[in-house]
C-alpha positions in Angstrom: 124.6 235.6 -17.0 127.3 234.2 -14.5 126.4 232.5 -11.4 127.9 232.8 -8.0 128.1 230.1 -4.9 128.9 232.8 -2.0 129.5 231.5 1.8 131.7 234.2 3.9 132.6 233.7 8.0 132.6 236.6 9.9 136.4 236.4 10.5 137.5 235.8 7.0 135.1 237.8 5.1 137.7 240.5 3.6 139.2 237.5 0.9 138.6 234.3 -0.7 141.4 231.8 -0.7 142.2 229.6 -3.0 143.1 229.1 -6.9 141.6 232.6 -7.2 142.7 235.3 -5.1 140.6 238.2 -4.4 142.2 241.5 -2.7 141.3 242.4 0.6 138.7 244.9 -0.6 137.7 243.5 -3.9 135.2 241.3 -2.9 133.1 244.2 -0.5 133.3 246.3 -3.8 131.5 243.5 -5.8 129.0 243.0 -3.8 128.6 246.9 -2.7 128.5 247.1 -6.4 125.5 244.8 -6.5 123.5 246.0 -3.5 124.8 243.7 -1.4 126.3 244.2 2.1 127.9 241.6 4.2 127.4 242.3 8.4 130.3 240.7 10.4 128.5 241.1 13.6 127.5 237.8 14.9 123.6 236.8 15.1 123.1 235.2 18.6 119.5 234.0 20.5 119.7 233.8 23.9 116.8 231.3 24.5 116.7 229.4 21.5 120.0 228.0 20.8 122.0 224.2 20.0 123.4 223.7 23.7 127.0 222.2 22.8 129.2 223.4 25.5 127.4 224.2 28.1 128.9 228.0 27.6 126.9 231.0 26.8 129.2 231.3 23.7 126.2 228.2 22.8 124.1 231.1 21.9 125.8 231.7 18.5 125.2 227.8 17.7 121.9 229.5 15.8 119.5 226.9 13.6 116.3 228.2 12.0 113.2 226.8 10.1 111.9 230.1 8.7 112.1 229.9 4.6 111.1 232.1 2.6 109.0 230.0 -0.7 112.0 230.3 -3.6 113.2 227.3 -5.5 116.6 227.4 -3.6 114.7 226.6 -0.8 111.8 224.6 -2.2 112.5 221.5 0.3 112.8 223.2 3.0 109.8 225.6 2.9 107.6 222.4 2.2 109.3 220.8 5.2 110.1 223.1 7.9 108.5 221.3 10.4 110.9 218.9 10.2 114.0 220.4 8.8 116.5 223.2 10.5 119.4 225.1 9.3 122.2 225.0 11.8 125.0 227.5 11.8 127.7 228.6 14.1 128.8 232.1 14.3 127.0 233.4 11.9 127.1 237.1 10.1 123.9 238.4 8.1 123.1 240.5 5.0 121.5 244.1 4.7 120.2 244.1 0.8 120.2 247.7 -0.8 117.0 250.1 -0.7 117.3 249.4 -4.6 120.3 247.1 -6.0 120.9 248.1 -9.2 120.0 245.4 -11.8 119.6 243.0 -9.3 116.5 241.3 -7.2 117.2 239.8 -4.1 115.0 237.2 -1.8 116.2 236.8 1.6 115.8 232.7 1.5 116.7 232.0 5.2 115.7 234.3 7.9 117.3 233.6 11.9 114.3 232.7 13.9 112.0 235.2 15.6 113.8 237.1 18.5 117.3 236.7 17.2 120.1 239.9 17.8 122.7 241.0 16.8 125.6 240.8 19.6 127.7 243.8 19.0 129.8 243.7 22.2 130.2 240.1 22.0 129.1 239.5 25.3 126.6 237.2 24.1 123.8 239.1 26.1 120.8 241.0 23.8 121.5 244.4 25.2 119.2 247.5 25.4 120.5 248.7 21.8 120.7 245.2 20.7 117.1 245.1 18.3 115.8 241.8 17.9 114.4 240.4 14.9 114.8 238.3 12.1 118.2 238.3 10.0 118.8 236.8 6.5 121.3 234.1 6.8 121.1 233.4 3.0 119.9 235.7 0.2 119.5 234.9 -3.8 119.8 237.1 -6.4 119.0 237.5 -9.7 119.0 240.0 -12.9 116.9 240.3 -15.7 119.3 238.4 -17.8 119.7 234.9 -15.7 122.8 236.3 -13.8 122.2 234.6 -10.4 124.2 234.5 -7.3 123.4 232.4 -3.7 124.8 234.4 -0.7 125.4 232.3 3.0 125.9 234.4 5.7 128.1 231.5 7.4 131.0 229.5 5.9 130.5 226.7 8.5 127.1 225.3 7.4 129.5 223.7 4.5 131.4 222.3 7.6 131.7 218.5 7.9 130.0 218.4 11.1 127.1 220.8 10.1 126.6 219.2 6.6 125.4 215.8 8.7 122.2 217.9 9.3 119.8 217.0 7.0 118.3 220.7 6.7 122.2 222.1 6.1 122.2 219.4 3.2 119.0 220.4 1.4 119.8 224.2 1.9 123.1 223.5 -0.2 121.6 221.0 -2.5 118.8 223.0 -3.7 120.5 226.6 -3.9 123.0 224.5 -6.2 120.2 223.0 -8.1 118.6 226.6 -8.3 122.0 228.0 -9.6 122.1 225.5 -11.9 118.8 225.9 -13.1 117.8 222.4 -12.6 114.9 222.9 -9.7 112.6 220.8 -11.0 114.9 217.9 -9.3 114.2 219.1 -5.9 112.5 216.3 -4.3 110.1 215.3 -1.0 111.8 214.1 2.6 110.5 210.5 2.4 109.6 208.6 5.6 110.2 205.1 6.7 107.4 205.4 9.2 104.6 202.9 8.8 101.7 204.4 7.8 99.0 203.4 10.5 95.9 202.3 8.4 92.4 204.2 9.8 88.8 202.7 9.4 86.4 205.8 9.4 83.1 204.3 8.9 81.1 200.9 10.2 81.0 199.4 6.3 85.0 199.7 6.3 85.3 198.4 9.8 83.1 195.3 9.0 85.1 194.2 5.8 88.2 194.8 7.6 87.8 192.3 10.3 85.8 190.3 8.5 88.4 189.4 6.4 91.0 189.2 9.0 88.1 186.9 11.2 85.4 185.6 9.5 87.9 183.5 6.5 90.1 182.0 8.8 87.2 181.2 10.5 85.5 179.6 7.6 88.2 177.9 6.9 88.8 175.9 10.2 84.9 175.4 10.1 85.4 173.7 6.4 88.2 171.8 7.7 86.3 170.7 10.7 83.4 169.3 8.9 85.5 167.4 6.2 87.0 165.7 8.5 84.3 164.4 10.3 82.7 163.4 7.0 86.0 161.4 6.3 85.8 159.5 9.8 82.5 158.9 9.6 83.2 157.0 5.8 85.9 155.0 8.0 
């Protein structure tokens, strides 16, 4: 019945540091254990990537809007039109043939045409398959035991936590753990709603009011002050 925030980085993934120190092959056991591997090898896109540098090492700065429907990710699947995940150097999970005990939902998938850069020459080489890789994955077992994975430490970052989808992919898998998804919210916009008139009968009592009383008005105005001069 535990529950487990995970995030690894591909070049620290062996230990978790701390108050709670975990041996150097302890924590691929657990997750073995659970039917869950961790790849190191980082998920790169050479066409659609967040240009920072100007250096093709830009093609591991990786966002995504493809969410699986799950409560951890409840915002964001309503929203991915307007929300991305960012993430820098990112690894990915392979999930068991059949973890024992445990279900999991790949939550966040890298966007369509995404590799996996072996040789690290950030180029998607001949033996390089493309395709979509989970970048997040949550589990569960039959008795509430739940556990949110992140394929990449930095989406906690400071600087990538100031994107709005980072925030709502952390917000929600915590709420999820928690078991409190009913408090996922909407994105709420501070547009102005423009205000349509479909038919003629709308149209007529919408400048009429904006016209035709202002209108009466000056004519009301008009003739009671001609009624007062004319008394003078």
């Amino acid at each position: 019945g535990g529950r487990i925030l995970l995030a690894l980085d591909i070049d620290r993934s062996d230990g978790v540091s701390g108050s709670i120190q975990v041996g150097a092959d302890e924590l691929p056991k657990f997750l073995d254990g659970i039917g869950l591997r961790y790849n190191k090898v980082p998920v790169a896109h050479d066409e659609r990537f967040v240009t920072n540098s100007r250096q093709k090492s830009d093609r591991y700065f990786i966002f995504s809007n493809k969410f699986a429907k799950h409560p951890a990710t409840s915002t964001l699947a309503a929203n991915s039109d307007r929300l991305t995940v960012m993430s820098f150097r990112s690894g990915s999970w392979d999930i068991a043939a059949a973890p024992k005990d445990w279900k999991f939902t790949p939550i966040i998938l890298s966007i369509t045409g995404s590799f996996l850069d072996e040789n690290g020459n950030f180029e998607a080489d001949a033996n390089e398959k493309r395709g979509n890789y989970p970048l997040a994955v949550a589990g569960e077992t039959a008795n509430h035991a739940k556990i949110m994975a992140f394929a990449d430490a930095s989406l906690f970052s400071d600087t990538l936590m100031k994107v709005s989808g980072n925030q709502f992919a952390v917000l929600d898998s915590v709420r999820w753990l928690s078991d409190r998804s009913e408090q996922a919210g909407g994105i709420e916009s501070e547009e102005d709603v423009l205000i349509r008139h479909e038919n003629s009968r709308e149209t007529l009592v919408f400048h009429g009011s904006i016209c035709f009383f202002p209108l009466l008005v000056l004519v009301a105005g008009f003739v009671v002050n001609r009624r007062q001069r004319g008394k003078g």
